[in-house]
Every structure is written in C-alpha cells, then in structure tokens.
C-alpha positions as a printed Julia matrix, in Angstrom:
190×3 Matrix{Float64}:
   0.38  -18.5   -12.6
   2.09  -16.49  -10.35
   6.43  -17.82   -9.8
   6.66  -18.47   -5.87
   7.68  -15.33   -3.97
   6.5   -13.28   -7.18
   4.39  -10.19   -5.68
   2.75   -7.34   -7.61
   3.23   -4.1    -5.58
   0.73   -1.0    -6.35
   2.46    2.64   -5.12
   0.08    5.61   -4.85
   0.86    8.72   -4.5
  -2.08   10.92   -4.01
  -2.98   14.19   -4.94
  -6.61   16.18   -5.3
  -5.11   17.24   -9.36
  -3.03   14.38  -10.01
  -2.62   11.19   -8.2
  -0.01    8.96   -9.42
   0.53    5.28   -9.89
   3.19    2.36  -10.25
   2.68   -1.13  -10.54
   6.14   -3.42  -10.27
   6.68   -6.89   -9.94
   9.05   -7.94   -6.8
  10.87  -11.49   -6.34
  12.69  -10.91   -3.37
  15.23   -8.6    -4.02
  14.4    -8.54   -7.86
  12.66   -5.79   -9.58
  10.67   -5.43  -12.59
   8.36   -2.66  -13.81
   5.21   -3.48  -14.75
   2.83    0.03  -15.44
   2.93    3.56  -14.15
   1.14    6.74  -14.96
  -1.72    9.14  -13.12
  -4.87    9.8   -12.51
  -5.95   13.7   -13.47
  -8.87   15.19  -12.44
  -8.53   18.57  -14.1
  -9.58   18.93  -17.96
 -11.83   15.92  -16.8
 -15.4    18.47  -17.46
 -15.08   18.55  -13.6
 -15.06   21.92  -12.43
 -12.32   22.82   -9.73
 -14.81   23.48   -7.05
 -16.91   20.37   -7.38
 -14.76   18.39   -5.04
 -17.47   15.35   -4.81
 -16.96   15.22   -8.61
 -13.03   15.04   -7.91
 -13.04   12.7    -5.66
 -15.27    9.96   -7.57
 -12.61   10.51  -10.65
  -9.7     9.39   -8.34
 -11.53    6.77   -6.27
 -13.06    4.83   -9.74
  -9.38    5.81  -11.28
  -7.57    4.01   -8.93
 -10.11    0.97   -9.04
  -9.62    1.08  -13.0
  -5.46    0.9   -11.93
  -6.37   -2.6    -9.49
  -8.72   -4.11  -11.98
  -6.32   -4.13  -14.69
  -2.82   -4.6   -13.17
  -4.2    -6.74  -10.17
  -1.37   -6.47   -7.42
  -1.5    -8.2    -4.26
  -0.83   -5.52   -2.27
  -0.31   -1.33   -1.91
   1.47    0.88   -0.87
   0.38    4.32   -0.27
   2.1     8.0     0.75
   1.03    9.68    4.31
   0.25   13.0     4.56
   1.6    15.48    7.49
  -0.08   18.96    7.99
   1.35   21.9     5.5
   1.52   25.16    6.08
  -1.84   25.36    4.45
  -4.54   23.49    6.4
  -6.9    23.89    3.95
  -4.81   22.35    1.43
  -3.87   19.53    3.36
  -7.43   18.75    4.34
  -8.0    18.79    0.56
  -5.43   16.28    0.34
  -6.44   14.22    2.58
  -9.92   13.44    1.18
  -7.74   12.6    -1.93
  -6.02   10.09   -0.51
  -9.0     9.19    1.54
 -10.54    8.02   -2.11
  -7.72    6.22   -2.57
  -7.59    4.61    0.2
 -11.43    3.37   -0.2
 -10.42    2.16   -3.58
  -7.74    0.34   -2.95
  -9.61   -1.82    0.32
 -13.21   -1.93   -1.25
 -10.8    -3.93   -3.79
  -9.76   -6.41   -0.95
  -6.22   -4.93   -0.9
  -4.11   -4.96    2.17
  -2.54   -1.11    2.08
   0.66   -0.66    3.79
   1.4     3.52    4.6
   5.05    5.02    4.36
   5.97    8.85    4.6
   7.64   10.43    1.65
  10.91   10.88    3.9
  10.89    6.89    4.26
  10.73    6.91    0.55
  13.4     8.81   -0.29
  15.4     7.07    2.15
  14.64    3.51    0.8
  15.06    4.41   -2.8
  17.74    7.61   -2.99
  19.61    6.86    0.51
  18.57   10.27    2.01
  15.13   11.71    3.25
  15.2    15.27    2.05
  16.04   14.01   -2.06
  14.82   15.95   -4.66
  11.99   15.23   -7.18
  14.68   14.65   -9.9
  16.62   12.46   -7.48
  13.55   10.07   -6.87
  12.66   10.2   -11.04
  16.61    9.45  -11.22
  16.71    6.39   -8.62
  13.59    5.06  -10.01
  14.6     4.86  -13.71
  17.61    3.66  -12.62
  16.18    0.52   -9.88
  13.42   -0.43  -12.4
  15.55   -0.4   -15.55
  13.25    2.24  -17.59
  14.34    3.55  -20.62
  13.14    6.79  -19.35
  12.33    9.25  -17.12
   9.44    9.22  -14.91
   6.72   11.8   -14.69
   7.25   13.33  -10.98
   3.98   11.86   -9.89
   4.73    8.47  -11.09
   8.41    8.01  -10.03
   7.14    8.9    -6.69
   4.31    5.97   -6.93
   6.8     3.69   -8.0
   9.53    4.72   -5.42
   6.68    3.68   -2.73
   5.89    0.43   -4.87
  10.4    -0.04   -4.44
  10.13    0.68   -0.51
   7.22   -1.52    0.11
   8.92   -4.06   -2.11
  11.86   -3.92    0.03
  10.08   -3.15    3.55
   7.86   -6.78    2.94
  11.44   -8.84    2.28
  12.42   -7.77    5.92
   8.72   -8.17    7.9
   8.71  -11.57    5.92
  12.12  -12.55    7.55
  11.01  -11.17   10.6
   7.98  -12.99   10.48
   9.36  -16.59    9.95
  11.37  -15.78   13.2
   8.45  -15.34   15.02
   5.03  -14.44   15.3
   4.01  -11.0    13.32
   0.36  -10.41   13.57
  -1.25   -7.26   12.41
  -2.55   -4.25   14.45
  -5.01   -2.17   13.67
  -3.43    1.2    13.84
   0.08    0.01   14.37
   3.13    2.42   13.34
   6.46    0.65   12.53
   8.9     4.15   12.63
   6.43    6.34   11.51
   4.64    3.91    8.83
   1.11    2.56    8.93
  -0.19   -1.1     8.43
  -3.25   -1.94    8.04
C-alpha cells in the first residue's frame, strides 16, 4: 500500500530510434528512483522505413514500461518545429504513440518543454546533455550516470514531481479544475 502523498511519476522522452523512460517515486519534496532505461526500435528486425512497424514497438514499449512500474501519473517532453520538418513530423508520430500508450493506460499525462526541464532540474534552460545526466544522478542519488535518453526521462519525471507539489498547494487554496487544452507557461495538461 501506497504511504500518503507517495506518487509514482513516469517521464518520457520520445524519440522515433530511441524513446526513453524514468520511473521515480515522489513524497513531497522527497525523491527516490525507481527504474529507467529506453525503448529502441532499431536492431528490432524493423526496417528503418517501416514507420507503422516503429511506431507499434514504442506504443506496446511504453505500455510494457506502465504495466510493470504502474505510476499514477506522466510526464511527457513537447516537441517544437526543427529545422527539419520532416524530422519533426517523424517525431511527432513518436510521441504521438506514446502519448496513446500512456492514456489507453488510464494515465493522466502532464506536457513540459525540454527548456522547462532544464530549468527545473539544472537551474538554466539552455543546459547541456551532460548537465541534465549530471543533475539527475545527482537529485535521484544514482550510483551512476544516466544514458542521455534516460536522464532526460527522469529529469521530466523530477519537474513533474516538483510542478504537482505547487498545483497541489495551489489547489487547496482554491478551485483548480482541468482544461482541455490548457497551457500553464508553455506546458500542457491534460
């Protein structure tokens, strides 16, 4: 049985190659890690151009990740345009499958940018990959390093963690209900 004010926080961080994952365990301003890792879709017998096949890898992946670490809640990167539309299309059927996987799961799925990320778990948006792996290994007491993939994940599982103290406090000040759609500085809730 869960402790009161115990919540298990999934972070995604998707990709069309590798999507990455990291489960922690938040009580209030207490962190613990629980699992991390990703979800590869090349060397999988999938050829690169069969994107349908892709796409099923990540979206029953990340249903494996919620079946067996069953958090409450997610928390999922937001992708802007690159200079390559193509790419970022590409992307965002990635996190599309993600996205299905996580709410045909019955998971509420909270949406930050990676510049929020950084900023909740390094102190500055424009921190480098090492700087999240660093922060992360550091907040969650690992013994070491994070793949890139995963320490992102987990930094989004940190800020969600954190983000959820405040709406809570918020929230028993007043009424807080849910919008469809609704940005809070850039981040989605739905």
């Amino acid at each position: 049985m869960a402790a009161p004010g115990l919540q298990r926080i999934l972070g995604i961080d998707p990709g069309l190659q590798t999507t990455g994952f990291g489960v922690i365990d938040a009580d209030g301003p207490r962190l613990a890690y629980v699992a991390s890792g990703t979800i590869k879709t090349t060397g999988a017998g999938i050829p690169v151009g069969d994107l349908p096949g892709r796409i099923k890898i990540l979206f029953e992946g990340v249903r494996e990740v919620v079946q067996t670490y069953r958090p409450a809640c997610a928390a999922v990167e937001i992708v802007f345009v690159n200079v390559n539309p193509q790419s970022t299309l590409l992307l965002g059927q990635a996190r599309g499958a993600a996205l299905a996987a996580l709410t045909s799961e019955g998971l509420a799925v909270s949406e930050y940018t990676a510049l929020q990320m950084k900023k909740a778990v390094v102190g500055h948006g424009l921190a480098k990959k090492e700087q999240v792996q660093a922060m992360v290994q550091r907040l969650l007491q690992l013994p070491g390093v994070p793949g890139k993939d995963a320490a992102d994940a987990l930094g989004l599982a940190i800020m969600h963690a954190h983000a959820s103290v405040s709406f809570a406090a918020m929230a028993s000040k007043g009424s807080l209900l849910r919008r469809q759609h609704a940005q809070f500085k850039g981040g989605r809730t739905y």
